[in-house]
VOGU-3710 file (C-alpha; in Angstrom, 3 decimals, decimal comma):
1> xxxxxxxxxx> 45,785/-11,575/-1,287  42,938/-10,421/0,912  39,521/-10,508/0,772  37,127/-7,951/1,620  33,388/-9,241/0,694  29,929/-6,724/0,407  26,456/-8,626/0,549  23,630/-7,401/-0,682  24,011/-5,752/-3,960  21,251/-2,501/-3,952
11> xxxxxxxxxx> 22,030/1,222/-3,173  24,185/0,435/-0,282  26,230/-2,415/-1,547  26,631/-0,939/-5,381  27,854/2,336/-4,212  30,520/0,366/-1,858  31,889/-1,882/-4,363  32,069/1,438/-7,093  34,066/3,097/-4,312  36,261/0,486/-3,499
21> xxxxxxxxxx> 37,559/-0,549/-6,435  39,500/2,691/-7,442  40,348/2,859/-3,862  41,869/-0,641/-3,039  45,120/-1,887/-4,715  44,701/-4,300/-7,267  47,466/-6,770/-6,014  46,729/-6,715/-2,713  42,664/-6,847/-2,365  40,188/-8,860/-4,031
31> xxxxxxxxxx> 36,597/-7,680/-3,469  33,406/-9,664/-3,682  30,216/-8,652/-3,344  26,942/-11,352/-3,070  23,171/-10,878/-3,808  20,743/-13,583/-4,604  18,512/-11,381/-6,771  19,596/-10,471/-10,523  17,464/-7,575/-10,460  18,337/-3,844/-9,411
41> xxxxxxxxxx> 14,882/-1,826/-8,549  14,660/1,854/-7,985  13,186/1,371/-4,805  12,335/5,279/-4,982  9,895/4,601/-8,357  7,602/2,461/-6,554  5,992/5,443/-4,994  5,392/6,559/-8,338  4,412/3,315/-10,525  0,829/3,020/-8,561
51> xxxxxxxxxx> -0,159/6,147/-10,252  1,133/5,437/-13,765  3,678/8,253/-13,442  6,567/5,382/-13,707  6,415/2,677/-16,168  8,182/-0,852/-14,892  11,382/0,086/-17,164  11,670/3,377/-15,195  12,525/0,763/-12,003  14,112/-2,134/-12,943
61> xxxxxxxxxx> 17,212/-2,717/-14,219  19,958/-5,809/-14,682  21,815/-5,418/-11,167  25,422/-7,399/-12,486  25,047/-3,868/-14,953  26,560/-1,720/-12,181  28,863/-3,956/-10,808  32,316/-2,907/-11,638  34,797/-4,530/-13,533  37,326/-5,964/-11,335
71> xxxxxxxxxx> 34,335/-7,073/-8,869  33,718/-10,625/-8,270  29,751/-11,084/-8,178  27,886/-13,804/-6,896  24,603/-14,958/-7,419  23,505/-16,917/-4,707  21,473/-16,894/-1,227  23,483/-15,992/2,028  23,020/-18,932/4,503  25,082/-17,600/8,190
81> xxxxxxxxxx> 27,879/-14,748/8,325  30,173/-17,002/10,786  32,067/-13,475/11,894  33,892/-15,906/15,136  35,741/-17,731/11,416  35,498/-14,688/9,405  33,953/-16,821/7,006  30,570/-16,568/4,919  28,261/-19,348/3,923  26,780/-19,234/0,970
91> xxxxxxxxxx> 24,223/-21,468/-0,841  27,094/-23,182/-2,837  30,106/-22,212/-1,141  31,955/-20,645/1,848  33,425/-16,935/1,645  36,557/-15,957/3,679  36,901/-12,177/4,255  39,235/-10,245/6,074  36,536/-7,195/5,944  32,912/-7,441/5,778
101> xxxxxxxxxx> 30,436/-4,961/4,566  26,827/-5,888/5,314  24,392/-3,893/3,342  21,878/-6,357/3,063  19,005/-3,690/3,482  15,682/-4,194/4,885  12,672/-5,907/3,892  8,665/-5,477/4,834  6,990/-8,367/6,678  3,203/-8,214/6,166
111> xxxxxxxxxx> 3,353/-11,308/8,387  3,459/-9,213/12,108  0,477/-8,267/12,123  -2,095/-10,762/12,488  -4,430/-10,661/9,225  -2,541/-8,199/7,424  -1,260/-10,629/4,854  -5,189/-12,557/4,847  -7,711/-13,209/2,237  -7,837/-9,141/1,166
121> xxxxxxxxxx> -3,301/-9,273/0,304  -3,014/-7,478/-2,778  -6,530/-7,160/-3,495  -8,047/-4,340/-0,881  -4,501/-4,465/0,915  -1,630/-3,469/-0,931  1,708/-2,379/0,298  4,072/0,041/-2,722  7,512/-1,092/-0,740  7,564/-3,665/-3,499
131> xxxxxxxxxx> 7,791/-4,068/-7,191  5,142/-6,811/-6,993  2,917/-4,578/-4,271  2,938/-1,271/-6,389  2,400/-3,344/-9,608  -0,477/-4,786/-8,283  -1,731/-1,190/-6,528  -1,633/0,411/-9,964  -3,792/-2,371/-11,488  -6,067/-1,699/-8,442
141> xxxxxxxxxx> -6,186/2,093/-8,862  -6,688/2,209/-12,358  -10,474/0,534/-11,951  -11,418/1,536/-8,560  -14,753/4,200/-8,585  -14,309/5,488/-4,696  -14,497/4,867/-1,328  -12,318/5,170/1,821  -9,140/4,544/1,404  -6,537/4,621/4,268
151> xxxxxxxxxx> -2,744/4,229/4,006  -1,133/2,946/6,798  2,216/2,814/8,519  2,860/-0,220/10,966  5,489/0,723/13,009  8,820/2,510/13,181  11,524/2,694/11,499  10,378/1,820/7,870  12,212/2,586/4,747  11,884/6,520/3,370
161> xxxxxxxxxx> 9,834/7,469/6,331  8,048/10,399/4,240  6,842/8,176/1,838  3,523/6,954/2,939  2,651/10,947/3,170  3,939/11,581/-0,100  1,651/8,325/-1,272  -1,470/10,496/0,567  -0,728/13,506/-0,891  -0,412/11,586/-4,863
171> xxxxxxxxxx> -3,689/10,199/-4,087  -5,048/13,590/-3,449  -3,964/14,487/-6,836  -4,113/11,627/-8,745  -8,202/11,248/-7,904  -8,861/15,165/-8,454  -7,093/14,258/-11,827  -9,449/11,716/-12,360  -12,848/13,596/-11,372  -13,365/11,672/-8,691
181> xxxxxxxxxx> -11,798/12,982/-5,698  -15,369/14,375/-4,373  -16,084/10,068/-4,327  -12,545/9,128/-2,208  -12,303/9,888/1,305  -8,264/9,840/2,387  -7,099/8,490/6,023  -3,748/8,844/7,323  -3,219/7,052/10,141  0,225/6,299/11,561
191> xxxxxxxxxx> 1,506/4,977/15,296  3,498/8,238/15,260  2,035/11,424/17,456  2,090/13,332/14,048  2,925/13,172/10,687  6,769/13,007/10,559  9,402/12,209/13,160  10,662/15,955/13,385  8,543/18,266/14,908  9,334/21,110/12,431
201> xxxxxxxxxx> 8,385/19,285/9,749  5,058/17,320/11,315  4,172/20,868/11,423  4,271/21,941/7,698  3,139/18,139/7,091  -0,259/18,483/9,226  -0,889/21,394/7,428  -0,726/20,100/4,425  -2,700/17,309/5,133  -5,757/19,898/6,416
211> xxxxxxxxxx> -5,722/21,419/3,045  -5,982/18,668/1,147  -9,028/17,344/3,189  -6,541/14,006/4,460  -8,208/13,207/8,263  -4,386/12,144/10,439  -5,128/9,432/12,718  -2,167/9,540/15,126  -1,218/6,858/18,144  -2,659/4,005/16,242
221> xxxxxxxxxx> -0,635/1,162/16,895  -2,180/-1,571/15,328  -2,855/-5,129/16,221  -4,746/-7,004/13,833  -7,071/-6,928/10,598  -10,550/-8,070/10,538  -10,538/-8,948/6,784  -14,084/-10,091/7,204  -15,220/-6,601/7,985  -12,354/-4,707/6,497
231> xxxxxxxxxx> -10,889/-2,768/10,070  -7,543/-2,544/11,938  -7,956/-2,333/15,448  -5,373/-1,283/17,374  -4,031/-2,547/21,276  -6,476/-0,195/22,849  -9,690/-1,177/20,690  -9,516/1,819/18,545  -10,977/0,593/15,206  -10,502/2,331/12,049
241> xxxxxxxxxx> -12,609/0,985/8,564  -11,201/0,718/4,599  -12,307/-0,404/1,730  -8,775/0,241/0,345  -6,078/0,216/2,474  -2,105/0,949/1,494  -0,226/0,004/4,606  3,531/0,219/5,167  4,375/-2,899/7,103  6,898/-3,496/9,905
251> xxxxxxxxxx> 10,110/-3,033/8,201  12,757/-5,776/9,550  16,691/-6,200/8,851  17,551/-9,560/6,329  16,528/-12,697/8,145  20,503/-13,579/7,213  21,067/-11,093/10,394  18,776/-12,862/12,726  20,366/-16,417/11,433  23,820/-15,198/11,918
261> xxxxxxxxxx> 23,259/-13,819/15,875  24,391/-10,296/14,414  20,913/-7,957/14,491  18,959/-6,784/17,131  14,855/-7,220/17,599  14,415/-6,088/14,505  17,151/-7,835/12,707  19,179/-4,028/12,104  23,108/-4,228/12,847  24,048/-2,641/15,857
271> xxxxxxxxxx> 26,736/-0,237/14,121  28,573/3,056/15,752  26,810/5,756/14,332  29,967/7,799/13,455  32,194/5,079/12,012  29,613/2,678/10,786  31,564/0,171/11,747  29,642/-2,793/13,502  29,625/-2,503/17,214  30,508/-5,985/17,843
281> xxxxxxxxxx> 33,500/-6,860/15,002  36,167/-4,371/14,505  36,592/-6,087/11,218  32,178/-5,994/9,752  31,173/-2,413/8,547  27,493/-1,870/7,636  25,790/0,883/5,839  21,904/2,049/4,776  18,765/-0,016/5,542  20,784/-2,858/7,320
291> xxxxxxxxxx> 21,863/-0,752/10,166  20,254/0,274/13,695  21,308/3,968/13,224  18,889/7,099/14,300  19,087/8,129/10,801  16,552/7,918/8,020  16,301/4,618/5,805  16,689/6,718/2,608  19,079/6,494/-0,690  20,472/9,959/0,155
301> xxxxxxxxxx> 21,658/8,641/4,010  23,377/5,665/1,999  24,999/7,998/-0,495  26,399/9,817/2,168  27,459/7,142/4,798  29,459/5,618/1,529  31,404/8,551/1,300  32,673/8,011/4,848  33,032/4,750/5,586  35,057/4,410/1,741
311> xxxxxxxxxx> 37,272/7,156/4,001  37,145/4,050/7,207  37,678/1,222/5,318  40,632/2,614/3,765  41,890/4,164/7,421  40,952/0,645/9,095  43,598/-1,309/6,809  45,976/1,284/7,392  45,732/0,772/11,539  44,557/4,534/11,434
321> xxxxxxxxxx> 42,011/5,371/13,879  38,396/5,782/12,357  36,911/9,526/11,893  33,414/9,392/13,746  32,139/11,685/10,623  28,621/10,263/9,912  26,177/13,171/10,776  22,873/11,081/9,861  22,727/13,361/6,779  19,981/13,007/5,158
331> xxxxxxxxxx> 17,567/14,938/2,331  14,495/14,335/1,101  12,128/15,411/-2,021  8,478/15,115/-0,512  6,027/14,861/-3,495  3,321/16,861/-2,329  0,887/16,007/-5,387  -0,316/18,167/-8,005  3,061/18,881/-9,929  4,765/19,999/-6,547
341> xxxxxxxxxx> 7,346/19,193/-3,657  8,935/20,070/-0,810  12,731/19,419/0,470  13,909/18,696/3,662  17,489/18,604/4,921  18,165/17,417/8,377  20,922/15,438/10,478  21,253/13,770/14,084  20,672/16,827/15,812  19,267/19,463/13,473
351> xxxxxxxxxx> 15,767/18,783/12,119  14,239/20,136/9,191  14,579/24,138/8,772  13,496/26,289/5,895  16,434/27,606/3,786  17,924/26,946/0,318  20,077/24,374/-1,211  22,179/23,705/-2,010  23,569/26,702/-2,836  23,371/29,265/0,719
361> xxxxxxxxxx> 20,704/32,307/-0,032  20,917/31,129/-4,139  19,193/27,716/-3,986  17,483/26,964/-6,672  15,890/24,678/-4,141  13,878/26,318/-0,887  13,900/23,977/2,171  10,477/23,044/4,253  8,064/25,031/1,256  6,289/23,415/-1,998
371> xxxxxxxxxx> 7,346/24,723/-5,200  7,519/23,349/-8,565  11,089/23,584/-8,652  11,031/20,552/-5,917  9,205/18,716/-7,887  11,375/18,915/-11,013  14,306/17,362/-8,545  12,651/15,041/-7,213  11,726/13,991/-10,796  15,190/14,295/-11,889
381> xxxxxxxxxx> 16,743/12,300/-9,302  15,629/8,569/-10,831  18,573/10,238/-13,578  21,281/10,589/-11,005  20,362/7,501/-9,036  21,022/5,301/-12,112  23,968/7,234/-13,625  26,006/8,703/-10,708  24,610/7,401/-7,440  24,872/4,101/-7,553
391> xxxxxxxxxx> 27,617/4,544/-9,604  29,980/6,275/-6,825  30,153/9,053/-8,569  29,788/12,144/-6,416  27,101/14,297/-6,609  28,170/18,208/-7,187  27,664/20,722/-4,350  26,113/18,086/-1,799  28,211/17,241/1,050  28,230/14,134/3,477
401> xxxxxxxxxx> 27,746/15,567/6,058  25,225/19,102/6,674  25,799/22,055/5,903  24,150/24,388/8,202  24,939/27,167/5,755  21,875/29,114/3,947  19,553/27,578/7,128  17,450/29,325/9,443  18,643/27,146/12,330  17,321/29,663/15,210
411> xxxx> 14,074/28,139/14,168  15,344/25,057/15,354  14,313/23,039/18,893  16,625/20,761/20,009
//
């Protein structure tokens, strides 16, 4: 009998363990997979819950619920990946595996930047890449009368990279909502040169900001927080002042990576960005948030890079030579306040280009513009992630890898 074993249980590891075990014979494979948390969160909701739009049931959920049967789960910390014994330590025990999947995801650490995590943590600094952070955000929002509030990303990459926009733009609305956006002044300010890592879509993004009265604060890399006086400052000196301030800090790989001599700086897998299998063991595979790749840290990019490597896994124990599929597919609902959204669907090389989708000149979506219709999938999606997505069921009409179909890809700069 061999063994292959998944750690981490969220998007990445679910999906791999519901794909596996139709795929892998019964008598011949036993698959584990290890998390040290019991609970599955909708990583996706927490956007939402600081504005009351989700409730905490919308996000949480039992995560041993969508492990399948014929799964061995394990509840327990991982200490070291040994990959030189192809062995796994554990908190109580040791894992052999003949194949490895790490999808151990990433995490934020508040503790880079010098005062970030002071006196003000979770009381005029917040981050929403948490259950606990968002919780405590929507307590915060629901009694504070105005100001200048600021949200903040640290540094590159971070998890769902449009989401800090999509928190300035839910501001915008949820204040005007309240009659008291003339009171709340709104400050993006991110280390990036604009507002999105594609230049296509920075434009539409900046735009957006303008008209919502959002100042963009660009090339701010920060160093430190005066919590005393309630400012970053940045290397160069550059200060900017909050009295409420939502930052998205660094974003770093499972210290289980750094322990077990696998990650790089930033404790992300070096992996082959075709294959996804690890650059350094022919035998370790790693998918989503855990991996170096140039590709979005997003539920849709996991989703698709689960299709494939199911596809490399199974090629890989058959000595067949791996496809170098993975396109860095990814597409993304932006939640531009106020009921609407916009879509973006983009890969390694193609950035974001209006169109429609998924369906080529039918849609019902439209690519790169707001509509309500955006909105209503973007809404609908917590639905498919907890009954298909994580499931391994596949999504209808969405492919793995981009389809350039129904795009206006002259538009495009590469």
């Amino acid at each position: 009998m061999k063994n292959l074993v998944i750690l981490g249980a969220g998007t990445s590891g679910t999906m791999m363990a519901n794909h596996l075990v139709h795929k892998l014979p019964k008598d011949q494979w036993k698959i584990t997979i290890v998390d040290q948390y019991k609970k599955h969160y909708y990583q996706p909701g927490f956007l939402f819950l600081p504005f009351d739009i989700y409730k905490t049931k919308d996000v949480i959920k039992k995560g041993k619920k969508f492990i399948p049967k014929g799964v061995r789960y394990i509840n327990q910390k991982i200490e070291e990946i040994k990959a030189d014994k192809n062995q796994v330590q554990l908190e109580h025990e040791n894992l052999d595996y003949d194949i490895l999947i790490i999808a151990t995801g990433t995490k934020i650490a508040p503790e880079e930047i010098e005062g970030m995590k002071g006196d003000l943590w979770h009381k005029d600094i917040f981050d929403f890449y948490t259950f606990e952070g968002a919780k405590a955000l929507r307590n915060k929002l629901r009694e504070w009368e105005g100001g200048k509030l600021v949200v903040h990303i640290t540094e590159m990459p971070i998890k769902c990279p449009v989401a800090p926009l999509e928190f300035a733009f839910l501001a915008d609305s949820y204040f005007t909502n309240k009659g008291i956006r003339d009171k709340v002044e709104i400050e993006f300010v991110t280390p990036l040169d604009g507002a999105f890592t594609k230049p296509k879509a920075t434009k539409a993004l900046h735009y957006l900001l303008e008209e919502k009265g959002i100042k963009e604060v660009t090339d701010f890399n920060i160093e430190r927080i005066d919590n005393e006086n309630k400012k970053m400052i940045d290397y160069s000196g550059k200060e900017v002042d909050f009295d409420l301030l939502v930052t998205v800090p660094t974003n770093l790989g499972d210290a289980v990576i750094e322990r077990s001599g696998l990650g790089d700086d930033m404790n992300f897998v070096p992996t082959n960005k075709g294959t996804l299998q690890t650059k350094a063991h022919k035998n370790i595979f790693a998918i989503g948030d855990a991996t170096n790749l140039p590709a979005s840290k997003a539920g849709s990019v996991a989703h698709f890079e689960a299709e494939i490597l199911t596809d490399n896994i199974l090629r890989y124990i058959d000595g067949k030579e791996l496809k170098d599929k993975f396109d860095g597919h990814a597409n993304c609902f932006i939640e531009t306040g106020h009921g609407k959204a916009l879509l973006i669907d983009f890969n390694y090389t193609t950035e974001p280009v209006e169109g429609t989708f998924p369906f080529p000149g039918i849609g019902p979506l439209n690519l790169l513009k707001e509509s309500r219709m955006n909105h209503l999938g973007k809404m609908a999606f917590r639905w498919i992630y907890w009954n298909m997505l994580i499931k391994g069921i596949h999504i209808p009409f969405v492919s793995a890898t981009m389809s350039k179909k129904g795009k206006k890809l002259e538009e495009v700069n590469n």
